[in-house]
C-alpha positions as CSV (number, residue, x, y, z in Angstrom):
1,X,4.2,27.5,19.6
2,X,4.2,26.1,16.2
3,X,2.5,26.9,12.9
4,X,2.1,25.0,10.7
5,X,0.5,26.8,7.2
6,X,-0.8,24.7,4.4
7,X,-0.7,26.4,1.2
8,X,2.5,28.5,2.3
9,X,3.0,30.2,-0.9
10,X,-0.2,31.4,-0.8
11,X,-1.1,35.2,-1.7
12,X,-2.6,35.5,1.5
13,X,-0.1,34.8,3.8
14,X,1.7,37.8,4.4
15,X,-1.8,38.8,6.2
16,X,-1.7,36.0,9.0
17,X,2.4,36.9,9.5
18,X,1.2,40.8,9.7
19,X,-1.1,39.3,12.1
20,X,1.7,38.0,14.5
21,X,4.0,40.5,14.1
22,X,1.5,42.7,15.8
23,X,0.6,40.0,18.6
24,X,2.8,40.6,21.3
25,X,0.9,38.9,24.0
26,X,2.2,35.1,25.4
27,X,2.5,32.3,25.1
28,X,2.7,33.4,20.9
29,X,4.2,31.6,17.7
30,X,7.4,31.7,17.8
31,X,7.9,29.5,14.5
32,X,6.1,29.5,11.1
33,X,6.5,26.9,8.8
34,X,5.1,26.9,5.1
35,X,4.5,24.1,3.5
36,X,3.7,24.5,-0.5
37,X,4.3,21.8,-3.4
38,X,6.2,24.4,-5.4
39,X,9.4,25.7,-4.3
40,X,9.0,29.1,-6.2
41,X,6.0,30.6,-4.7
42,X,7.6,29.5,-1.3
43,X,10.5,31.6,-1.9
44,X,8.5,34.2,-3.1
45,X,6.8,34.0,0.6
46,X,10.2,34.1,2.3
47,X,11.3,37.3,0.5
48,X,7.6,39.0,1.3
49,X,8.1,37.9,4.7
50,X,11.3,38.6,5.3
51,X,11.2,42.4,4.6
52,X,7.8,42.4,7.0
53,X,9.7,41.4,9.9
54,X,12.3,43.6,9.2
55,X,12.8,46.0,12.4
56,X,10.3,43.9,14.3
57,X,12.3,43.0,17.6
58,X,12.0,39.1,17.8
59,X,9.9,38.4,14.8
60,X,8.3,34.7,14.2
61,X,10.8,32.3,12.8
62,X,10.0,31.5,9.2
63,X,10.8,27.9,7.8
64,X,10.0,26.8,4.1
65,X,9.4,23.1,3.2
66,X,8.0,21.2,0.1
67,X,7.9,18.0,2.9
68,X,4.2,17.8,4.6
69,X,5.1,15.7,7.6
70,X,8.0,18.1,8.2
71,X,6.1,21.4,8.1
72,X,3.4,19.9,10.3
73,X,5.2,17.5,13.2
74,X,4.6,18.8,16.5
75,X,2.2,22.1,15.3
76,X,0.1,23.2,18.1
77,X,-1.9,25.2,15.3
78,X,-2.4,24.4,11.6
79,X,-3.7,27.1,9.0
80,X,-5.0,24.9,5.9
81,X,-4.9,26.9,2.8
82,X,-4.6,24.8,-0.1
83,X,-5.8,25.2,-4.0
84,X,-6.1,21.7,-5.3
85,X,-5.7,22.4,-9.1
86,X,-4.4,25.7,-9.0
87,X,-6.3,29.1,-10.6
88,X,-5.7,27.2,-13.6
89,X,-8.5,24.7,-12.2
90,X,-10.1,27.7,-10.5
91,X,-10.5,29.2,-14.6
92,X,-11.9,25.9,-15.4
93,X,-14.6,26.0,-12.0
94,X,-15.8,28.9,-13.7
95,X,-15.9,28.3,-17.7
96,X,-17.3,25.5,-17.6
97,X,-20.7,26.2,-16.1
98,X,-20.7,29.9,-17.7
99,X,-20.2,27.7,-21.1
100,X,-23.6,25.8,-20.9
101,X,-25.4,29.3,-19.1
102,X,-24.7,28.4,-15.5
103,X,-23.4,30.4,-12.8
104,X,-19.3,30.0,-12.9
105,X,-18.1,30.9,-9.6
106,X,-15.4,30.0,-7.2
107,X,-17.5,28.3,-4.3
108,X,-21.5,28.9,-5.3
109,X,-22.8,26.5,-8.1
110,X,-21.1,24.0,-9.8
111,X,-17.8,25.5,-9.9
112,X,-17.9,24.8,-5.7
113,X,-18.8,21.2,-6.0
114,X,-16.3,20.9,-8.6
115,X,-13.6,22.7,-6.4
116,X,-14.7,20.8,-3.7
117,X,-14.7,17.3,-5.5
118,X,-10.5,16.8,-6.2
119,X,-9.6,18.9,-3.0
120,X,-11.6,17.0,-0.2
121,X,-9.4,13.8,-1.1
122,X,-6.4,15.7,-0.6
123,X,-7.6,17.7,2.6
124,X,-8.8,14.7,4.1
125,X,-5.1,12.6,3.6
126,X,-3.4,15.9,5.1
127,X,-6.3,15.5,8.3
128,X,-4.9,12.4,8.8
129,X,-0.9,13.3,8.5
130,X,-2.0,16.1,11.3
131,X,-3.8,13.1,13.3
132,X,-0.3,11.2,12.9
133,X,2.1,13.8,13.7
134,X,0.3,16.8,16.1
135,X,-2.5,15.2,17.1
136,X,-3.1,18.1,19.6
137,X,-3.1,20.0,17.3
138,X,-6.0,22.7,16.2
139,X,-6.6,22.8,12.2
140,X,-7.8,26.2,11.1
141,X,-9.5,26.0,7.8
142,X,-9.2,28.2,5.6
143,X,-9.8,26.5,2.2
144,X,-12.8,27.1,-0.1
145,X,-15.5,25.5,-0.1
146,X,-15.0,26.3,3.5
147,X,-18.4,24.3,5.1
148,X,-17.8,21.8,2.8
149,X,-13.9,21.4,3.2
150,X,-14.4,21.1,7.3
151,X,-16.7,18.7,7.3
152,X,-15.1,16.6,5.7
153,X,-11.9,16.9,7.6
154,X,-14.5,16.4,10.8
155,X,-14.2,12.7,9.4
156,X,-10.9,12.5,10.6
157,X,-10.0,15.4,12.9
158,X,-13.6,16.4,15.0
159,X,-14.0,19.3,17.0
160,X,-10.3,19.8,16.8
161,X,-10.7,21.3,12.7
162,X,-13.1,24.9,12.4
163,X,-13.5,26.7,9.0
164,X,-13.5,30.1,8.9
165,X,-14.7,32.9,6.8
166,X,-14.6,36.6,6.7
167,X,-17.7,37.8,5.1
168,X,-20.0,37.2,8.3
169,X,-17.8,39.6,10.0
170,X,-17.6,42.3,7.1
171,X,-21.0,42.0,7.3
172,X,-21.6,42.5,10.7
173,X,-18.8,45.5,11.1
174,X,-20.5,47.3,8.1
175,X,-23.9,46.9,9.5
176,X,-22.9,48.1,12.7
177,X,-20.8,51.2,11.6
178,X,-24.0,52.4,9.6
179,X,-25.6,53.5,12.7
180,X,-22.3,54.6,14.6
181,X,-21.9,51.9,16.9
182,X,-18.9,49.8,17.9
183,X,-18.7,46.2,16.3
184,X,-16.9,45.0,18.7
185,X,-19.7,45.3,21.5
186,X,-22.9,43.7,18.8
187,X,-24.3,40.7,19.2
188,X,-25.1,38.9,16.1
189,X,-28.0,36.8,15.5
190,X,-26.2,35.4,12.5
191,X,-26.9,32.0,10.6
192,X,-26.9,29.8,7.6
193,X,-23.9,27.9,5.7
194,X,-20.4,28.8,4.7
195,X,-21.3,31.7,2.1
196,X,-24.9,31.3,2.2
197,X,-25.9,32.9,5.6
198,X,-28.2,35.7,6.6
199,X,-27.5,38.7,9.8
200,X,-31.2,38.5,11.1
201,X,-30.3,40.5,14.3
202,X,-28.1,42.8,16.1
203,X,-28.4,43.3,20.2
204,X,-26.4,46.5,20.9
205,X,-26.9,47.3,25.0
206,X,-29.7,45.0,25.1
207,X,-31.7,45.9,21.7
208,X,-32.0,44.1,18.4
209,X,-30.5,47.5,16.1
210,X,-31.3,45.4,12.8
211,X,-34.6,46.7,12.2
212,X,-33.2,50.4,12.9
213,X,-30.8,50.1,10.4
214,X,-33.2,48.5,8.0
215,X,-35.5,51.6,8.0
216,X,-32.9,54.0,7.5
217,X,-32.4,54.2,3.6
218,X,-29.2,56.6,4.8
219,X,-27.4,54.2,6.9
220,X,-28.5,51.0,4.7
221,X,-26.7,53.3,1.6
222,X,-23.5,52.6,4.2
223,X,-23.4,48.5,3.6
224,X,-22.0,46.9,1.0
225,X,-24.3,44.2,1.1
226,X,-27.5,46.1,1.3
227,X,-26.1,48.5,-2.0
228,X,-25.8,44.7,-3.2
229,X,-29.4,43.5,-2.8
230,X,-31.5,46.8,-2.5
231,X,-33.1,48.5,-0.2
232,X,-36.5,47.2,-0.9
233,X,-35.1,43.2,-0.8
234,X,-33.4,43.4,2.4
235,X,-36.4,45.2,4.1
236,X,-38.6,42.3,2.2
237,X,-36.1,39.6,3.9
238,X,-36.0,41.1,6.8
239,X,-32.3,40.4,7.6
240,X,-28.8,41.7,5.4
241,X,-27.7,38.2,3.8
242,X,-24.2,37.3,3.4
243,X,-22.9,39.0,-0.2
244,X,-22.7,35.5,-1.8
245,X,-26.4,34.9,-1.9
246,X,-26.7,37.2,-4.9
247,X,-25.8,34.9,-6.6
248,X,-29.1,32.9,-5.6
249,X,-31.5,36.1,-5.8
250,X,-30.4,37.5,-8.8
251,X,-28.8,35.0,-10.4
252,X,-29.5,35.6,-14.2
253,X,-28.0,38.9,-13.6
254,X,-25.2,37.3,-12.2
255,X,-24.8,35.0,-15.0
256,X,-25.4,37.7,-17.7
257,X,-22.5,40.0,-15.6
258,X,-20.0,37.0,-15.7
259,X,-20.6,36.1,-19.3
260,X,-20.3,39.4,-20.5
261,X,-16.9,40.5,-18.3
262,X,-13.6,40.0,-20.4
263,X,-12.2,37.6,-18.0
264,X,-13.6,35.2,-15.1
265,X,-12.3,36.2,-11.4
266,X,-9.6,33.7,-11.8
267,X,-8.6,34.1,-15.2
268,X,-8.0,38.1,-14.1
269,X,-6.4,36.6,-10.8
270,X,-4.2,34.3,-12.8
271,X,-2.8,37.9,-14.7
272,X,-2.4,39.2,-11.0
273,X,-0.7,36.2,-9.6
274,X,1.7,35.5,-12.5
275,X,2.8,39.0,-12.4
276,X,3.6,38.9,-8.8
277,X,5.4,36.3,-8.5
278,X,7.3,36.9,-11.6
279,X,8.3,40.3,-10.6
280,X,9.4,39.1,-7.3
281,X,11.8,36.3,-8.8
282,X,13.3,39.3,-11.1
283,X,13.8,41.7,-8.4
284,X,13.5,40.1,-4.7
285,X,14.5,43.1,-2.6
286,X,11.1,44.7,-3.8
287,X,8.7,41.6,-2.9
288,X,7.0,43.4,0.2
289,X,6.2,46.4,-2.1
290,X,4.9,44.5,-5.2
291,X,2.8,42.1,-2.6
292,X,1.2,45.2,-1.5
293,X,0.2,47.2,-4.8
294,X,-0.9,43.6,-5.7
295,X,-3.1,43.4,-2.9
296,X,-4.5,46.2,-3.4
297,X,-5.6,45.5,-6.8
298,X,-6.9,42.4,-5.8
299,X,-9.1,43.7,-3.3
300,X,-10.7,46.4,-4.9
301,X,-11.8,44.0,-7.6
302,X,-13.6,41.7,-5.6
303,X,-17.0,40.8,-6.6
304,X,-16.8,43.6,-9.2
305,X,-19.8,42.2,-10.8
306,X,-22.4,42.1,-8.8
307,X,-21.2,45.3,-7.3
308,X,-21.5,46.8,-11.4
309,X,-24.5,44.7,-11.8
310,X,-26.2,46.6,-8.9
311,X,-24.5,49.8,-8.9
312,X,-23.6,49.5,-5.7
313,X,-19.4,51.9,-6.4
314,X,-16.3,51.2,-5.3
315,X,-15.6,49.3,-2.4
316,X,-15.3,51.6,0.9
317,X,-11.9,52.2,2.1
318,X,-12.5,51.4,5.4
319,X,-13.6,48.2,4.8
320,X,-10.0,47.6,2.5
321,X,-8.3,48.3,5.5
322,X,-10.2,46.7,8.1
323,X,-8.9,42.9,7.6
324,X,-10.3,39.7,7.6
325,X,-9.4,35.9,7.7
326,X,-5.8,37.1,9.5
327,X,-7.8,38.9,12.3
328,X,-10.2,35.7,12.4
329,X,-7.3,33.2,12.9
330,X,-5.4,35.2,15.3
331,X,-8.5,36.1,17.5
332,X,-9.3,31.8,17.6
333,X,-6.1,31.0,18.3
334,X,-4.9,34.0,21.3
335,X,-8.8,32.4,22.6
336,X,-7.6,28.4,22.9
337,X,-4.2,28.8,23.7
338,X,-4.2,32.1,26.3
339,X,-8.2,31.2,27.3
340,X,-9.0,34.7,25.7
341,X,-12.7,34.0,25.9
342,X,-14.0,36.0,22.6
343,X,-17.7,34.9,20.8
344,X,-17.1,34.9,16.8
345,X,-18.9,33.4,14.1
346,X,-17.4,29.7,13.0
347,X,-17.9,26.8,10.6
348,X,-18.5,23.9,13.3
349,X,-20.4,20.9,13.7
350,X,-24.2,21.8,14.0
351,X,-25.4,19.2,16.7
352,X,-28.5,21.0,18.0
353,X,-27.7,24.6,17.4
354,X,-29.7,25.1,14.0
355,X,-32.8,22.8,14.2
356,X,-33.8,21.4,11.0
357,X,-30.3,20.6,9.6
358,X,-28.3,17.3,10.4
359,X,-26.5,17.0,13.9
360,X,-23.4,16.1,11.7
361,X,-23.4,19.2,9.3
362,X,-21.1,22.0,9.2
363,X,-22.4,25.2,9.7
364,X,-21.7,28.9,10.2
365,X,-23.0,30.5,13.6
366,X,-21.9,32.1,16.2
367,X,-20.0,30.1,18.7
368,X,-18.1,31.2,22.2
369,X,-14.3,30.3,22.3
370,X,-12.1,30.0,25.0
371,X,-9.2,28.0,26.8
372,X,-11.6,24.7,26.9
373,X,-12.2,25.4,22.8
374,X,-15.1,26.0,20.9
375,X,-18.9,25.8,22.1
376,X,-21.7,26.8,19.0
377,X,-24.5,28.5,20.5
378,X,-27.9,27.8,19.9
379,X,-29.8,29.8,17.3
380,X,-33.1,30.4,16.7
381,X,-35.4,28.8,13.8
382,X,-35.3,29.6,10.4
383,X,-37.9,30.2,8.7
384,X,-38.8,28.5,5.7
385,X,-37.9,30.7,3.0
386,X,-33.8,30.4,4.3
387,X,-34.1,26.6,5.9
388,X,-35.4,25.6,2.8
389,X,-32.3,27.1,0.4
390,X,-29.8,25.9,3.8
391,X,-31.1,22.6,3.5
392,X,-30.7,22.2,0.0
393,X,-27.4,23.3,-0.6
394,X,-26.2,21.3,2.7
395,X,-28.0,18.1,1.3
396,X,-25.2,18.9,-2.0
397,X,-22.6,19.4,0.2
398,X,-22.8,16.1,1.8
399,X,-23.3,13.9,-1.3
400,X,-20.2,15.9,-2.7
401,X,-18.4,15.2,0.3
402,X,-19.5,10.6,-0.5
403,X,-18.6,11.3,-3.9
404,X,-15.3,12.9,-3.5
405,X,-14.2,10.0,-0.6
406,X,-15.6,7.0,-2.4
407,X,-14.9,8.3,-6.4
408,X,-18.3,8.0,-6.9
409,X,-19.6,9.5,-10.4
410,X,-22.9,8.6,-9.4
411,X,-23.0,10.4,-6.8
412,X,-21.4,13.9,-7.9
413,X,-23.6,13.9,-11.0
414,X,-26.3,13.1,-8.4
415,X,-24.5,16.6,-6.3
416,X,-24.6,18.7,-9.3
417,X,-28.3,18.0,-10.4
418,X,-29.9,18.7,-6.6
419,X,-27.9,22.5,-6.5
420,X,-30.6,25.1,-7.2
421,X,-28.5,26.6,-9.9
422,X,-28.4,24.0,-12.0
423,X,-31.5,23.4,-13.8
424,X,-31.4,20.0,-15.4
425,X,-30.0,16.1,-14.5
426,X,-28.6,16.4,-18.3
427,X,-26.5,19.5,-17.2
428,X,-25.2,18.0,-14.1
429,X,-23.8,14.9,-16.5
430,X,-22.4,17.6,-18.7
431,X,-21.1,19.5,-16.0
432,X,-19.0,16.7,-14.5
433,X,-17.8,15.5,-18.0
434,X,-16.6,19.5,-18.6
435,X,-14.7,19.4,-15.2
436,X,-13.0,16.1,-15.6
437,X,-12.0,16.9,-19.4
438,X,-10.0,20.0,-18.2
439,X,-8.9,19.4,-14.3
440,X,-6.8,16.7,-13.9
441,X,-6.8,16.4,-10.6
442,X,-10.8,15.8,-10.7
443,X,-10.8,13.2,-13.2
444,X,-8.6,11.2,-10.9
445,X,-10.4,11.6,-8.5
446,X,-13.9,10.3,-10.3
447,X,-12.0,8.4,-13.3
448,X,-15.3,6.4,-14.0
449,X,-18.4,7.1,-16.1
450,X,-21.4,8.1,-13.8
């Protein structure tokens, strides 16, 4: 088989090739191709690569191209990973809401409808190249927003594109750890949006463990998330929510943490980044061990904020090592192309499965995969005080989605003003006007005045 990876030069890549160095099991990839519009961080890729694969009997080939028809004709599987804008638009995502008091993060707020503005025109054109050149293809999405992205690759691809993420899954390993039980053998009742979801439930031999673990201030004291929020707000929930909605309960500490950090998460990644690569152009033969000191840094500062914010330590060191999108990807693809029948949480098409949300929306639930692809499974009802938040965040999603496709300023100043962190229709204007003064690749894509 084919891959096909979109955003080959990508930091994260190394994980997914880890990942199929250690599957062993056929039919498997046997070739990789990265596709990237700059040649340098490709290389960079090759020489990280190449020194993983070293001793590995048989390793994937690896191919590098700055030519997206070539990288994806005749995929059976394609990994989209793509940063429309670079971190240096990811740096501007973020300053420019924390500049008029918003919330400036990657995919929550403004800074996600902005990220998501100037890359769904470009995700969509590379849907249809796929469409053109593997249309049997399965596109696994990994770019952020995730939800947001998918659907609107749905437009073109359908049930053949799925976004996935790897906080439901931390979540849910985490939650099920605390109380000494194997992850792999809990049932999640898990539901919501792409970063905005909530663990209500969790059937271990036949019994929903959630409200055990909720009771237990010693095992809660063992989840990341529930360090996050408190004890006393998760109980009050009733369900562990997906670490991004901090952002939503406590968001003036959130915005007080960000403004008063040195850097932004991408202006500290851009630092990271540059000094990877750069060390790996200087001295090549020692790309595999400056990827990995990298990674670890990178890691361990995730979400630093809230985490300081809510003195919740360190990350654990289990959870560092434990994996994520790689083991995601691998586990959805082994499931459609061998008919490994597995049941993981996935950004699909709604239809009926979360009642109260459009049939057309992408959301993030549960879903059983197999050799005949992907079937969501219904979920129970949300109750207002999550379908309400769900609702109107998915309601932004989808006029970000009209706006990015027809270059409608209307309409993304219209997707700006209805987000819940942004508290005024003359902030949304100012907010678009920010974003296209200092991203390029946004203004073309809204060049008008809204």
């Amino acid at each position: 088989m084919k891959l096909a990876v979109l955003g080959g030069g990508g930091f994260r890549v190394p994980l997914v090739y880890g990942a199929l160095l250690r599957d062993t099991a056929k039919p498997r990839v046997e070739e990789v191709v990265l596709y990237d519009v700059s040649a340098e961080r490709l290389a960079a890729m090759r020489h990280v690569l190449d020194q993983l694969a070293a001793g590995h009997d048989d390793p994937p080939r690896v191919r590098t191209t700055t030519d997206l028809d070539s990288a994806l004709r005749d995929a059976a599987f394609v990994f989209s990973a793509i940063r429309v804008g670079g971190l240096a638009g990811r740096t501007a995502d973020e300053r420019v809401a924390l500049e008029l008091g918003l919330l400036g993060q990657e995919t929550t707020g403004p800074g996600g409808i902005a990220f998501g503005l100037r890359t769904i025109p470009v995700a969509v054109r590379m849907a249809e190249r796929v469409a053109a050149l593997a249309p049997r293809a399965w596109v696994i999405n990994f770019t952020n927003p995730a939800g947001m992205i998918t659907e609107a690759m749905r437009t073109v691809l359908g049930d053949r594109v799925v976004g996935i993420c790897d906080s439901p899954i931390g979540l849910i390993r985490r939650a099920a750890a605390a109380l000494g039980l194997d992850p792999a053998r809990a049932s999640p009742d898990y539901v919501g949006l792409n970063h905005l979801g909530w663990l209500r439930g969790l059937t271990y031999d036949g019994h929903d463990v959630l409200p055990d673990l909720l009771a237990d201030d010693t095992a809660l004291r063992q989840v990341e998330e529930a360090r996050i929020f408190g004890g006393d707000w998760v109980r009050t929930l009733g369900a562990l929510p997906n670490e991004y909605l901090y952002y939503y309960y406590f968001t003036r500490e959130s915005v007080a943490a960000l403004n008063g950090a040195e850097q932004t998460r991408g202006e500290s990644l851009v630092g990271q980044q540059s000094r990877f690569y750069a060390a790996v152009r200087e001295r090549p033969q020692h790309a595999l061990a400056e990827w990995i000191r990298t990674r670890r840094e990178r890691d361990e500062t995730y979400m630093a904020e809230t985490r300081d914010v809510a003195d919740a330590g360190e990350r654990d060191a289990a959870d560092l090592e434990a994996g994520g999108y790689e083991g995601i990807a691998l586990a959805l693809m082994a499931a459609i192309a061998r008919g490994e029948s597995s049941t993981m949480i996935l950004n699909v098409r709604n239809g009926t499965a979360v009642p109260g949300l459009p049939a057309d929306a992408v959301v993030e639930i549960p879903c059983v995969v197999n050799g005949s692809g992907i079937r969501p499974l219904a979920t129970r009802p949300l109750p207002g005080r999550f379908l309400g938040l769900v609702q109107q965040v998915k309601a932004v999603e989808q006029t970000a989605i009209e706006a990015a496709l027809s270059g409608s300023s209307r309409l993304a100043v219209e997707a700006f003003a209805l987000h819940p962190l942004v508290d005024s229709v003359d902030t949304a204007r100012r907010l678009l006007d920010g974003y296209r003064a200092r991203i390029p690749e946004l203004a073309a894509v809204l060049p008008g005045s809204p």
